[in-house]
PLY file of the C-alpha trace (Angstrom):
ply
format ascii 1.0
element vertex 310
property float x
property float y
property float z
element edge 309
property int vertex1
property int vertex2
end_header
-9.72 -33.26 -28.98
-10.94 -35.39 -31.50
-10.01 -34.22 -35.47
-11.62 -36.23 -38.56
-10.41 -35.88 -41.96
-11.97 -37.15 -44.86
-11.51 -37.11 -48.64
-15.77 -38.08 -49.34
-14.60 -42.04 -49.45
-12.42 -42.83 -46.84
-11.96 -41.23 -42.83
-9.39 -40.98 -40.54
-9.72 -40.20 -37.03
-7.05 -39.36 -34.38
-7.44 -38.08 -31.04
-4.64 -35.17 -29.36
-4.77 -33.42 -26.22
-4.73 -29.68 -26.49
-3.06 -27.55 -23.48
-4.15 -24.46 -23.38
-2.41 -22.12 -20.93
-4.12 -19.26 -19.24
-1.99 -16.78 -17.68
-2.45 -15.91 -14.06
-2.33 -13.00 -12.16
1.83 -13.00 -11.41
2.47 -13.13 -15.04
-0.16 -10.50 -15.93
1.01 -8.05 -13.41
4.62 -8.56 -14.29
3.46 -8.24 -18.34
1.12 -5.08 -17.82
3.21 -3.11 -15.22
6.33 -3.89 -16.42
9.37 -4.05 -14.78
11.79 -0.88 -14.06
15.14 0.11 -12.96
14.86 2.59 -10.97
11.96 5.50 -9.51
8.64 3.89 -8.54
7.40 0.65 -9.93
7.81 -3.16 -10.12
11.52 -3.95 -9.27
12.75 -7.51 -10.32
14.38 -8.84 -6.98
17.64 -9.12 -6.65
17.88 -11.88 -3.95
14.37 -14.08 -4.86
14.24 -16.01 -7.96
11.07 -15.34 -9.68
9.97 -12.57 -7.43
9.13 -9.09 -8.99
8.55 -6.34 -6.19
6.91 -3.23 -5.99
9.69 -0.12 -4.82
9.13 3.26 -3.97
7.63 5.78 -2.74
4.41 5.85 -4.59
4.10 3.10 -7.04
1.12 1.91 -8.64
0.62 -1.16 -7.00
-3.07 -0.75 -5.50
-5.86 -2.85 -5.63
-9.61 -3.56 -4.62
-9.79 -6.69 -2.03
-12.50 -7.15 -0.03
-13.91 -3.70 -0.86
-10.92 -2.08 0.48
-7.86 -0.53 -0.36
-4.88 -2.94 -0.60
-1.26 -2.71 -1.42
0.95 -5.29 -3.86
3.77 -6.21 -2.35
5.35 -8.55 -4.73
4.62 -10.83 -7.84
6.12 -14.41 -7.74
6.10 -15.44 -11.52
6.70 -19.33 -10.65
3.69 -20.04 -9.27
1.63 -17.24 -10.36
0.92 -15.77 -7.18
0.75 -12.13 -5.85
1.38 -10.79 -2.05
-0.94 -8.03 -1.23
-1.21 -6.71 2.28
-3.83 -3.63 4.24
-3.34 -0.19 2.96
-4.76 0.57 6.55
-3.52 -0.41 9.65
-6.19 -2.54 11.83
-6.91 -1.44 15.64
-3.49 -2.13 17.59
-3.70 -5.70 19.00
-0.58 -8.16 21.03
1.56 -10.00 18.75
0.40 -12.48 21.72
-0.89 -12.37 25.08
1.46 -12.15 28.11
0.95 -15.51 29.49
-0.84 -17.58 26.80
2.31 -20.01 25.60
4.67 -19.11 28.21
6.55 -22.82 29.34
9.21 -22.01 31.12
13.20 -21.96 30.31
13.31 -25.25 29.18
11.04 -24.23 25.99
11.39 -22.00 23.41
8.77 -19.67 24.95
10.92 -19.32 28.14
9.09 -15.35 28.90
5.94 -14.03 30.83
5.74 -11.09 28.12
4.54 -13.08 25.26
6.73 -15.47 22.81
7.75 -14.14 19.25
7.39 -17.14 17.06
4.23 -16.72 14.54
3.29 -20.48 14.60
3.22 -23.80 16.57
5.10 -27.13 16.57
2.50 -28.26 14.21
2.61 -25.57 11.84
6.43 -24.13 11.07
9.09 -25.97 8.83
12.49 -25.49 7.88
13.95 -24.12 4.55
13.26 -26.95 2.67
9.53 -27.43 4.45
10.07 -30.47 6.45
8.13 -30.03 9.79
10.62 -28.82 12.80
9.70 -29.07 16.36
12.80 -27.46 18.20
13.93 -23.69 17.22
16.89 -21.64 18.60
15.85 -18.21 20.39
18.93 -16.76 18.95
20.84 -17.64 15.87
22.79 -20.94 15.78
22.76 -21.79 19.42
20.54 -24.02 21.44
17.22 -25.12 20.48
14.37 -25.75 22.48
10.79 -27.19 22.07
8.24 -25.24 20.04
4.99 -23.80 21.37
1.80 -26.62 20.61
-0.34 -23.03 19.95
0.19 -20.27 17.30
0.63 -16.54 18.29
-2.41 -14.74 19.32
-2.26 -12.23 16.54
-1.89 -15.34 14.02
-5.01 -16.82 15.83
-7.34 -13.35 15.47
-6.01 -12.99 12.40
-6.70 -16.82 10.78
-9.63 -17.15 12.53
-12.06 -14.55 13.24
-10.66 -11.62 10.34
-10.40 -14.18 8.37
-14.02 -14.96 8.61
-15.25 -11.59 8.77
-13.61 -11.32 5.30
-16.50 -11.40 2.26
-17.20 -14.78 0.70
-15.83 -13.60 -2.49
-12.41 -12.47 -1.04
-12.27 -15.57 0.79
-12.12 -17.80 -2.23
-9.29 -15.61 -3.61
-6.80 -15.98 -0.93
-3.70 -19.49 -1.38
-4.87 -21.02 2.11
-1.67 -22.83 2.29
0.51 -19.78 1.47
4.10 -19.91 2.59
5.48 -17.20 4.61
9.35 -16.51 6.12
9.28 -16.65 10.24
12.80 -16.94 10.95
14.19 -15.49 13.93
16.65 -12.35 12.48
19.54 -11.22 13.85
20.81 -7.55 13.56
24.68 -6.88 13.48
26.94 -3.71 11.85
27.86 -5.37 8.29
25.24 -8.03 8.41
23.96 -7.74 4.40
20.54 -8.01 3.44
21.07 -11.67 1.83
22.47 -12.51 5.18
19.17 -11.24 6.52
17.39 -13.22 4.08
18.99 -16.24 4.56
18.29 -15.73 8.43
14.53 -15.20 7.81
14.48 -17.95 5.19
15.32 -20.64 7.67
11.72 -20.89 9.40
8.45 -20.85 7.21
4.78 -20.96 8.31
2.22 -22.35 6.34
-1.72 -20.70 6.34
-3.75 -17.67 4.96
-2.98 -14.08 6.65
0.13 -13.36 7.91
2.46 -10.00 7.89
5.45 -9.07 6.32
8.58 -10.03 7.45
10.80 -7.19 8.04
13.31 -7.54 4.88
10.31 -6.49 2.59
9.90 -3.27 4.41
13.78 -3.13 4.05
13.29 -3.87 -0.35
10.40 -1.48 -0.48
12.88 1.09 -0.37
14.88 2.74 -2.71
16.38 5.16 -0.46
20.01 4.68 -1.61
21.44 3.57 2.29
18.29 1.58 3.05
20.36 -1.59 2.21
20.10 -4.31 5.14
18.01 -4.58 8.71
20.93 -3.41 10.72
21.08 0.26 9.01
16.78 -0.10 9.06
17.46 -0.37 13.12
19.89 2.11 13.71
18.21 4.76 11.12
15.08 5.98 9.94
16.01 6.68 6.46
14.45 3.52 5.29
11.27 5.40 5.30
12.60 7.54 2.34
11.11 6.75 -0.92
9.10 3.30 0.88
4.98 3.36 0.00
5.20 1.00 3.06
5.78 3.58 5.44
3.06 5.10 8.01
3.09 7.21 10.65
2.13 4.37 12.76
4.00 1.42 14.80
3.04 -1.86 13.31
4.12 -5.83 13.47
5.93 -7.79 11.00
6.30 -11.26 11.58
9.99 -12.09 12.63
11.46 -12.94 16.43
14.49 -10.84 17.19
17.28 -12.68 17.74
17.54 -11.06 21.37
18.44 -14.39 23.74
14.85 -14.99 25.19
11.78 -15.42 23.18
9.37 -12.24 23.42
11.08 -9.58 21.06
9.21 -8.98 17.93
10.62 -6.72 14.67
8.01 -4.21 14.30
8.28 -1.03 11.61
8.00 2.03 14.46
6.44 6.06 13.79
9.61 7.17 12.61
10.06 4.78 9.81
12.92 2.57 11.03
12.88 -0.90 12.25
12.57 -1.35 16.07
11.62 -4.61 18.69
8.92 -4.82 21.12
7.53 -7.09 23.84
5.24 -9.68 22.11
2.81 -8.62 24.93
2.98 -5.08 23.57
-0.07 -3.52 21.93
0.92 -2.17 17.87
-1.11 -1.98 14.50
-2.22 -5.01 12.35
-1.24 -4.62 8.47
-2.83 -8.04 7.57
-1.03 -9.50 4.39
-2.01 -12.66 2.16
-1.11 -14.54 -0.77
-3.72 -14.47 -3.97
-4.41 -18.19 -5.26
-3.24 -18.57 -8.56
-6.60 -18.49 -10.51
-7.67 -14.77 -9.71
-6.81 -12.69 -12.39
-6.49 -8.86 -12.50
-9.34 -7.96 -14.52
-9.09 -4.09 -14.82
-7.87 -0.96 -13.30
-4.17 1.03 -13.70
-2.83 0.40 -10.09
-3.05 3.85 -9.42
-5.30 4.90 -6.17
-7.51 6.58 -8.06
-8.05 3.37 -10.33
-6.87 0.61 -8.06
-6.71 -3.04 -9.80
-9.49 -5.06 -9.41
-9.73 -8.99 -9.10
-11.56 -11.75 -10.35
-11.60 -15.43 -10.51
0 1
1 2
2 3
3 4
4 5
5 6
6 7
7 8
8 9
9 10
10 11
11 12
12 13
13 14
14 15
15 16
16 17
17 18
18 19
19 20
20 21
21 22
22 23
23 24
24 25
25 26
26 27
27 28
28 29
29 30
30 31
31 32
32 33
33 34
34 35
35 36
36 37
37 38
38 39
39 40
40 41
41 42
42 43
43 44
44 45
45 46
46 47
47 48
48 49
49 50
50 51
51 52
52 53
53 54
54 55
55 56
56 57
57 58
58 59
59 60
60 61
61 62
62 63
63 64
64 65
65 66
66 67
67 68
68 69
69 70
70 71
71 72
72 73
73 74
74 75
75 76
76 77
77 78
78 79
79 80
80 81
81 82
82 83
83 84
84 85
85 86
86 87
87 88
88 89
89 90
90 91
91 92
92 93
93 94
94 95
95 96
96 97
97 98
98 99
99 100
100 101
101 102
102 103
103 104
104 105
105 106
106 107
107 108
108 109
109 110
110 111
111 112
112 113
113 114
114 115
115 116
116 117
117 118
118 119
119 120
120 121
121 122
122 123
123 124
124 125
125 126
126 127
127 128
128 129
129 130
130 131
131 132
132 133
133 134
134 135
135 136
136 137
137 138
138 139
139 140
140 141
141 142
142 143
143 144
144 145
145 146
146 147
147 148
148 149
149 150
150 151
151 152
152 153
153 154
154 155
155 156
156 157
157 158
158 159
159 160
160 161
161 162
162 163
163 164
164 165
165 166
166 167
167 168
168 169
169 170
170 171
171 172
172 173
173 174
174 175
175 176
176 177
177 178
178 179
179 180
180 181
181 182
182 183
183 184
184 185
185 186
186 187
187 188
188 189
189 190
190 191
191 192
192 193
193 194
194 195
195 196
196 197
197 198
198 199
199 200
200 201
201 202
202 203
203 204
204 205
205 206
206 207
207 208
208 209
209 210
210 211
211 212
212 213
213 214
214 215
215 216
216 217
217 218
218 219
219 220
220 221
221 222
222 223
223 224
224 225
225 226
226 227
227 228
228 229
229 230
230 231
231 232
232 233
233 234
234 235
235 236
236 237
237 238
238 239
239 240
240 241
241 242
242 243
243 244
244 245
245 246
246 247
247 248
248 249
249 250
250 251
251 252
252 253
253 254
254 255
255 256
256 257
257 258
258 259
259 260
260 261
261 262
262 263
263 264
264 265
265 266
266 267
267 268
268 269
269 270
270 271
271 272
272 273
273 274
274 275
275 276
276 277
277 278
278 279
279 280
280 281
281 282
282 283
283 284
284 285
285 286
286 287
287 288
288 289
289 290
290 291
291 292
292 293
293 294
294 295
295 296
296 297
297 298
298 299
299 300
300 301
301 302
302 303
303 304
304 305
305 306
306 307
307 308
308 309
């Protein structure tokens, strides 16, 4: 900006830069919602800095994508960014097919019943995003050679969904988007930040992708629906959790299970189960708004669902 000051003889012109900040839809969600402490609403998250998540059994966390009905899952304050995934469930498609990246026992996809890992040797990094080409099947033990294809689910879903989505919708979703793919274990007295960690270790990179199991886990507020482990061997994680369906359908973790095709899906009953990857369940696509769209009205309730803009 250019300012001029004169007194009708003599002028004096400087130049400044002016930043003007626009907030973005993280921050607005966060500021209009609110946050609370406890019933149904926008949690802050106790084991992600930054992140704000929606709890409950009913919050108001809807919103118009796409012409549909969505869900938030989560606001991430330091990049502005919001998490949204399918109210509905899609048509019940294979995590991935039964022989399409099967290699043998020397690779990590060592199983004719479909292989668990969400990405390829080209697409998955470590915790601190450098590119990794060798992953464990189970927890700390030996690694083996990734996949050079993703899933087949991750395929459908990044490639022709993604293109049946409207133009508008398109140009709202973070195409780089990072999402947690790390094998999880499930032990008695395993804690939900150990689960975290555990998932933490592998991320994808790329538009639609699922949740990973933990968020079904946080989405609770079911007073014992604390950690994976008690998600497997209960169902009460389905108590006060708007995630819950009547319906079985994928997240996107491997299950630390000693050969590569178990996959952590959320089953009828409401508790966390594993299933060949080969195995047909329902699709709840999820995906990461870019950091420019803006919620531009509604209350989050389903009978006025946010809408979006850019």
């Amino acid at each position: 900006m250019v300012a001029r000051v004169t007194d009708g003889t003599n002028t004096e012109t400087a130049t400044y830069a002016v930043e003007v900040k626009q907030d973005s839809a993280g921050s607005d969600l966060v500021d209009q919602a609110g946050v609370v402490t406890s019933g149904d609403g926008l949690y802050k998250d106790s084991y992600e800095s930054n992140v704000y998540t929606y709890r409950g059994a009913n919050p108001n966390n809807y919103v118009t994508f796409n012409g549909e009905s969505w869900r938030i899952i989560s606001a991430n304050t330091s990049d502005n960014t919001i998490k949204i995934m399918r109210n509905a469930v899609l048509s019940d498609r294979q995590f991935d097919i039964s022989i399409g990246r099967y290699q043998g026992s020397s690779r990590y996809c060592n199983d004719s019943s479909g292989c668990n890992i969400w990405g390829s040797s080209s697409t998955l990094y470590d915790s601190n995003l450098s590119p990794i080409t060798e992953l464990a099947r189970e927890v700390n033990r030996t690694k083996y050679a990734l996949p050079s294809q993703e899933a087949e689910l991750n395929t459908y879903l990044n490639g022709e969904y993604y293109n049946g989505i409207s133009a508008e919708a398109r140009s709202m979703i973070k195409s780089d988007a990072i999402y947690k793919v790390g094998v999880l274990k499930y032990q008695s007295g395993q804690t939900i930040s150990t689960d975290i960690i555990q998932v933490n270790a592998v991320k994808w990179k790329g538009k639609v992708a699922l949740i990973d199991a933990t968020e079904y886990v946080r989405a609770s507020t079911y007073s014992s629906c604390t950690d994976v482990d008690y998600a497997y061997s209960n169902t009460g994680c389905k108590n006060n959790n708007w995630m819950y369906l009547n319906d079985i359908w994928w997240t996107l973790l491997p299950n630390s299970y000693g050969s590569s095709y178990a996959v952590w899906c959320v089953n009828s009953s409401g508790g966390l189960h594993y299933n060949y990857a080969s195995y047909a369940h329902g699709v709840r696509p999820v995906l990461t708004l870019a950091s420019n769209v803006q919620i531009t009205g509604g209350a989050g309730t389903s009978s006025s669902p946010y809408t979006l803009g850019v």
